[in-house]
N, C-alpha and C positions, 0 to 999 in steps of 0.2 A: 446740071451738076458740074462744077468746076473740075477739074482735069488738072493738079498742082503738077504732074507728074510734067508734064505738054507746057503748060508753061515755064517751066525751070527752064526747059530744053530749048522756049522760044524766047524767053526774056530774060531772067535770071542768070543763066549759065553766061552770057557773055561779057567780056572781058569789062567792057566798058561800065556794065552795072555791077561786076563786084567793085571797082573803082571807087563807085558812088558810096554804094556799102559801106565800104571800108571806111569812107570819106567820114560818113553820117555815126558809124560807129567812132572814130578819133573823136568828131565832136560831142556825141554823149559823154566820152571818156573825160574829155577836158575838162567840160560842167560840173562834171564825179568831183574829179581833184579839186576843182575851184572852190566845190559846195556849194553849188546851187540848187541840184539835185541830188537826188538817192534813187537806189534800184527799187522800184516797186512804188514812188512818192507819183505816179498818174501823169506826169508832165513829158512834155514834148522840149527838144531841143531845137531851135527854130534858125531855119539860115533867114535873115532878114531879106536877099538876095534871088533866093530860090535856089544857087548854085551850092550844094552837096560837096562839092570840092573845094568852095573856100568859106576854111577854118578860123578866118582872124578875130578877134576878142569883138572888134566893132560889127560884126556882123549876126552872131550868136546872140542869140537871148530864152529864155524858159517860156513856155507858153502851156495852157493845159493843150491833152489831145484833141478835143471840141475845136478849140479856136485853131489849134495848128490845122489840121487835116479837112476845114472848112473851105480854104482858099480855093475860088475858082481858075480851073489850070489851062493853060493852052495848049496847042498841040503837040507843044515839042516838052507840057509838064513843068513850065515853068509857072512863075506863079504872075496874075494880071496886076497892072502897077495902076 
């Protein structure tokens, strides 16, 4: 049984991943304004880079959740080139 409470406290909570959060939240937001997407339209917002922190227009792109969340990741969560 997962334990969300234990992971907040072991992942989640720390500075560094609200960071990302946040990061990942700006760029759905941008997509919103841009219209590319909508709240509840199934799509993923895709860093083409892997890095969450960077927002610029050439790195962004729509992807469903299937293809985004398929990406085999390495150890440190980045995605394999």
């Amino acid at each position: 049984m997962r334990n969300y409470k234990q992971e907040y406290e072991r992942y989640h909570k720390r500075a560094t991943q609200k960071k990302r959060r946040a990061a990942r939240n700006t760029a759905r937001r941008r997509m919103e304004k841009a219209g590319r997407v909508r709240k509840g339209d199934g799509k993923d917002v895709d860093h083409k880079d892997g890095n969450p922190r960077n927002n610029s227009k050439g790195n962004l792109r729509v992807q469903s959740k299937s293809k985004n969340r398929s990406y085999a990741r390495t150890k440190t969560a980045r995605k394999r080139k």
